[in-house]
C-alpha positions in Angstrom: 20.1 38.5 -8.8 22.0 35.6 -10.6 23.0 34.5 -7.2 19.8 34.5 -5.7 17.4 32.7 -8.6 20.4 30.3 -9.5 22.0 29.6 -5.8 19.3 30.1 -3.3 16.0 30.0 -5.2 16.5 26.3 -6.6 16.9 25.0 -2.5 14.3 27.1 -1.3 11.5 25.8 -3.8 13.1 22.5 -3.1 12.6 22.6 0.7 9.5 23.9 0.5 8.7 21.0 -2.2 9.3 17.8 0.1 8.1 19.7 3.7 5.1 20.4 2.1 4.4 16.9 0.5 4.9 16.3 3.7 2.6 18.1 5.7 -0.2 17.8 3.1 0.4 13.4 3.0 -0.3 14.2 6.9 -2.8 16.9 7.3 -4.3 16.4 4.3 -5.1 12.8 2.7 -8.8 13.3 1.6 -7.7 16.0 -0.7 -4.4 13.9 -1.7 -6.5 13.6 -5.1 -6.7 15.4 -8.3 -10.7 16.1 -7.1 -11.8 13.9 -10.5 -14.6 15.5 -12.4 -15.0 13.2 -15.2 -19.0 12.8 -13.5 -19.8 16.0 -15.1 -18.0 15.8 -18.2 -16.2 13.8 -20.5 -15.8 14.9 -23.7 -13.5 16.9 -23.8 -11.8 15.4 -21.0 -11.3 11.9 -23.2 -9.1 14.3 -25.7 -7.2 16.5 -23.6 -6.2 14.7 -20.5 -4.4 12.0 -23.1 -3.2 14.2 -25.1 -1.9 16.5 -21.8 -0.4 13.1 -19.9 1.6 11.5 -23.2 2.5 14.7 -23.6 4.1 15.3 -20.7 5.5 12.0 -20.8 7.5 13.0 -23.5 8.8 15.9 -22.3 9.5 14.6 -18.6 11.5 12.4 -20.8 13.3 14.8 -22.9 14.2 16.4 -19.8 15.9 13.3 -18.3 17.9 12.8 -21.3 18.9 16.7 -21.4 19.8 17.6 -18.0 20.8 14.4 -15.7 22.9 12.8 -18.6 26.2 14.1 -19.5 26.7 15.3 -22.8 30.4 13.4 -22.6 28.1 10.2 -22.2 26.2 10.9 -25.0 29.3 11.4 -27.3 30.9 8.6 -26.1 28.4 6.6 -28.0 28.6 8.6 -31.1 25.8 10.9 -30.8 26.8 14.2 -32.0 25.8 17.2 -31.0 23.5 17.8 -33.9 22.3 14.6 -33.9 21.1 15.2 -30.3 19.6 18.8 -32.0 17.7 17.1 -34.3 16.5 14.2 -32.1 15.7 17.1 -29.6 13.2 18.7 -31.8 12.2 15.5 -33.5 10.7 14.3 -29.9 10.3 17.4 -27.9 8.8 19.4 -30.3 4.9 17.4 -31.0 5.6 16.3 -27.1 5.5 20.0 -25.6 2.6 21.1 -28.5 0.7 17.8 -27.5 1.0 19.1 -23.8 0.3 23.0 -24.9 -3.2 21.2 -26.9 -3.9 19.1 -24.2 -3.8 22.0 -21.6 -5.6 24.2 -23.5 -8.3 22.0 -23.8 -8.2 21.0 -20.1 -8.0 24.9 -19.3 -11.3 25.2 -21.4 -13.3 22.4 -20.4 -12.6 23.5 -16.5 -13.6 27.3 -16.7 -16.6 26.4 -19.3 -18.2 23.8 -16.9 -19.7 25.0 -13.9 -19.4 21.8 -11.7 -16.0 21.8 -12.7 -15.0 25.3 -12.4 -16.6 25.4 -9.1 -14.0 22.6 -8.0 -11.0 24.4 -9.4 -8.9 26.2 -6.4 -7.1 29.3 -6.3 -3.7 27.4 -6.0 -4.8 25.2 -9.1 -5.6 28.5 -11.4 -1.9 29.7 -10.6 -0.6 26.5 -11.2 -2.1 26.1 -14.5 -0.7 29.7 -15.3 2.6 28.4 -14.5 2.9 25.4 -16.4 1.9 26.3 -19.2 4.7 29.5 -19.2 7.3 26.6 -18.5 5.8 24.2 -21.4 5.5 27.3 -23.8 9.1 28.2 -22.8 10.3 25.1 -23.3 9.1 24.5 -26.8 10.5 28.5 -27.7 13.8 27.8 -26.2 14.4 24.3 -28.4 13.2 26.0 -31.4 15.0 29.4 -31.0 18.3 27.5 -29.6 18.9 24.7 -31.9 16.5 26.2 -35.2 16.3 29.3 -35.3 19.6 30.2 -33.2 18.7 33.3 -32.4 22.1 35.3 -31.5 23.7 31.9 -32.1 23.2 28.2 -31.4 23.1 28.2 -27.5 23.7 24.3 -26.1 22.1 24.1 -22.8 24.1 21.2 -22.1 27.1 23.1 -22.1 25.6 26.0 -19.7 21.9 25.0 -18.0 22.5 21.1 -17.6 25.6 21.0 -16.1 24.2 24.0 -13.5 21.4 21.7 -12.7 23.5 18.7 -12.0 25.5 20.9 -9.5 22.4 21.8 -7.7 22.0 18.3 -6.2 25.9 18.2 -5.9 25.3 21.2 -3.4 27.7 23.7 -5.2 25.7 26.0 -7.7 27.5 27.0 -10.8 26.0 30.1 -11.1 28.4 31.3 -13.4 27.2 28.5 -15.8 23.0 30.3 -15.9 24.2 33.8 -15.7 25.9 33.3 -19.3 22.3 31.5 -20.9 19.7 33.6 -22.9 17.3 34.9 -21.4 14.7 32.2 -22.2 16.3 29.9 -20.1 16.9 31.7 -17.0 12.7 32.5 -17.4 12.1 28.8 -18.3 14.4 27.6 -14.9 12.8 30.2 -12.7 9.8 29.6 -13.3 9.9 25.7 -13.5 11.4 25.8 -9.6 8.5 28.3 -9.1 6.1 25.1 -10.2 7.9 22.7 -7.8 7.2 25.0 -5.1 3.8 25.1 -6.1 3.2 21.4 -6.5 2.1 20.1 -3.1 -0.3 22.7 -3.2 -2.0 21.9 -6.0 -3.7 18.7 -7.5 -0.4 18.0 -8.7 0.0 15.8 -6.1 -1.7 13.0 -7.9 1.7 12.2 -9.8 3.0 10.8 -6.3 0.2 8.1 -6.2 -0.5 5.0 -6.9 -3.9 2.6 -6.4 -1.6 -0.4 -5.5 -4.4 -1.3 -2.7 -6.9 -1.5 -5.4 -5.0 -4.7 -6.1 -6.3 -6.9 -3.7 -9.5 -4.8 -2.7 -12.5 -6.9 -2.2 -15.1 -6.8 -4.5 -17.9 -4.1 -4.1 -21.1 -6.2 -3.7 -24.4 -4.5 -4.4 -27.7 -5.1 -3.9 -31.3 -4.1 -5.1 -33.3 -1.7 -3.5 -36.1 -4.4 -3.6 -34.3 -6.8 -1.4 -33.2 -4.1 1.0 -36.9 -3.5 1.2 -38.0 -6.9 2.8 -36.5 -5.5 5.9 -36.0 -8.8 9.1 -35.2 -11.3 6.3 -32.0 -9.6 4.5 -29.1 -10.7 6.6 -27.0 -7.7 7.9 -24.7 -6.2 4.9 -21.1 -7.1 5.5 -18.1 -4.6 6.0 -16.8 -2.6 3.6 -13.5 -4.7 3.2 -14.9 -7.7 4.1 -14.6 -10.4 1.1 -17.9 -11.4 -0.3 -19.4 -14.9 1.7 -17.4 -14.1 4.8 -19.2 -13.6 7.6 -18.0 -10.9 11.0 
């Protein structure tokens, strides 16, 4: 089982992770969105969607520092162990619970409004399922490791980073995840589960960017009154054309 979730799982959500960006960037650019719903409500949204995205900032972050750089690096510099323990809880601790709120609220706005609900897709009410189980984990593993230590302090930079690193380095250490708690073989499952998941889902939306909206031409409106003297209005321009050019 170790050998399957820890050196054959991680490639296989992988793969399926970049073919099916992919596909979807080909087959499926109108729905290359995150379906906005803000239209039919905002309250909420204006509290948990910052609250959900700084979040995760935070703990995208916390993640880059934890797993892609070495523990030797970070001791070179003088950074002890349980200085990294306390920064680790000092910064991933309100990130994950800002993320948990921020879902929560997200997860409550979308099945209490109808419009909104209506949108919400199969894939998407998995996903949400999933991430939160990863975020949850994540926050119970940094305060039962490095607080709490239940059955003693476990550093995952000593076990679950260096197993990571190895992935992209095509050799698996699966020795180094079969010796972790418990929490963190759930908490790595399940967060290879979620890249797996993500082309699926509205997820998607982290991968772009409105750089076109950069030089878009103006939108240029006009009045249902002058539309109504019919022969006189010159023909409306194109879409992209720039205002006072003519075809």
């Amino acid at each position: 089982m170790n050998r399957f979730f820890f050196g054959i799982f991680p490639y296989l959500c992988l793969a399926v992770f970049v073919v099916g960006h992919i596909w979807r960037y080909r087959y499926d650019k109108f729905g290359w969105t995150t379906r906005s719903s803000q239209l039919y409500e905002d309250k909420l949204l204006r509290i948990g969607s910052p609250l959900f995205h700084f979040g995760m900032l935070g703990v995208v972050g916390g993640h880059i520092l934890g797993l892609l750089i070495p523990q030797s690096w970070t001791d070179k510099i003088g950074l002890s162990r349980h200085a990294y323990h306390v920064l680790a809880l000092a910064g991933g601790i309100p990130a994950g619970v800002a993320a948990v709120v921020g879902l929560i609220i997200l997860v409550y706005r979308r099945r209490t409004t109808g419009p909104v609900f209506s949108a919400t897709t199969v894939n998407d009410k998995v996903m949400y399922v999933v991430l939160g189980a990863v975020i949850v984990l994540g926050i119970w593993n940094t305060i039962a490791g490095s607080w709490l230590q239940f059955g003693g302090e476990y550093n995952y930079r000593d076990g679950v980073s260096p197993w990571f690193r190895s992935i992209f380095e095509m050799r698996p250490d699966v020795d180094l995840m079969a010796a972790a708690p418990w929490g963190f073989k759930i908490h790595a499952v399940l967060a290879f589960l979620l890249f797996a998941m993500w082309p699926f889902t509205r997820l998607v939306h982290v991968f772009s960017a409105p750089v076109g909206y950069l030089n878009r031409p103006y939108v240029v409106y006009r009045s249902r009154d002058a539309r109504a003297r019919g022969p006189q209005v010159r023909t409306p321009q194109g879409t992209w054309d720039k205002p006072g050019v003519k075809n």
